[in-house]
C-alpha positions, -999 to 999 in steps of 0.1 A, spaced: 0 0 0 13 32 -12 25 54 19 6 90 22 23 128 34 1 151 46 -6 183 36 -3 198 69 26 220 57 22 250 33 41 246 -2 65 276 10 80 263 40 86 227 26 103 248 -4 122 268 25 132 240 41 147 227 9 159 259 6 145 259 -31 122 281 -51 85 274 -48 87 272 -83 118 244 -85 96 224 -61 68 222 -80 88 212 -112 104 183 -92 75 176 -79 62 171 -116 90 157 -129 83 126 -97 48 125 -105 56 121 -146 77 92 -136 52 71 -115 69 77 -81 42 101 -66 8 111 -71 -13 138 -56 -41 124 -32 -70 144 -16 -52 142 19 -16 153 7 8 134 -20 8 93 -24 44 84 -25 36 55 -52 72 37 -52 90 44 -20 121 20 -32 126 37 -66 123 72 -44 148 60 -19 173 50 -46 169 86 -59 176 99 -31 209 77 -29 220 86 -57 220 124 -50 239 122 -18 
């Protein structure tokens, strides 16, 4: 089952803490959901394949 993250946080201060543009998030955030990994959901955003998400991660450390 595909894991959920709330909306509870504004777009701006998840941007802030990445210290990236509102406008950078959003475009990774597209690029992610163009690729399968994520979805939006009514309660926040469906992370759709956490392993492939993890290895992204990895691999930008």
């Amino acid at each position: 089952m595909p894991d959920i993250i709330t909306d509870s946080l504004k777009c701006g201060v998840v941007a802030g803490y990445l210290n990236m543009s509102l406008d950078l998030l959003t475009a990774q955030l597209t690029e992610l959901e163009a690729q399968g990994l994520i979805e939006s959901a009514a309660n926040g955003l469906c992370l759709k394949d956490l392993p492939a998400l993890e290895k992204l991660a990895d691999g930008m450390a």
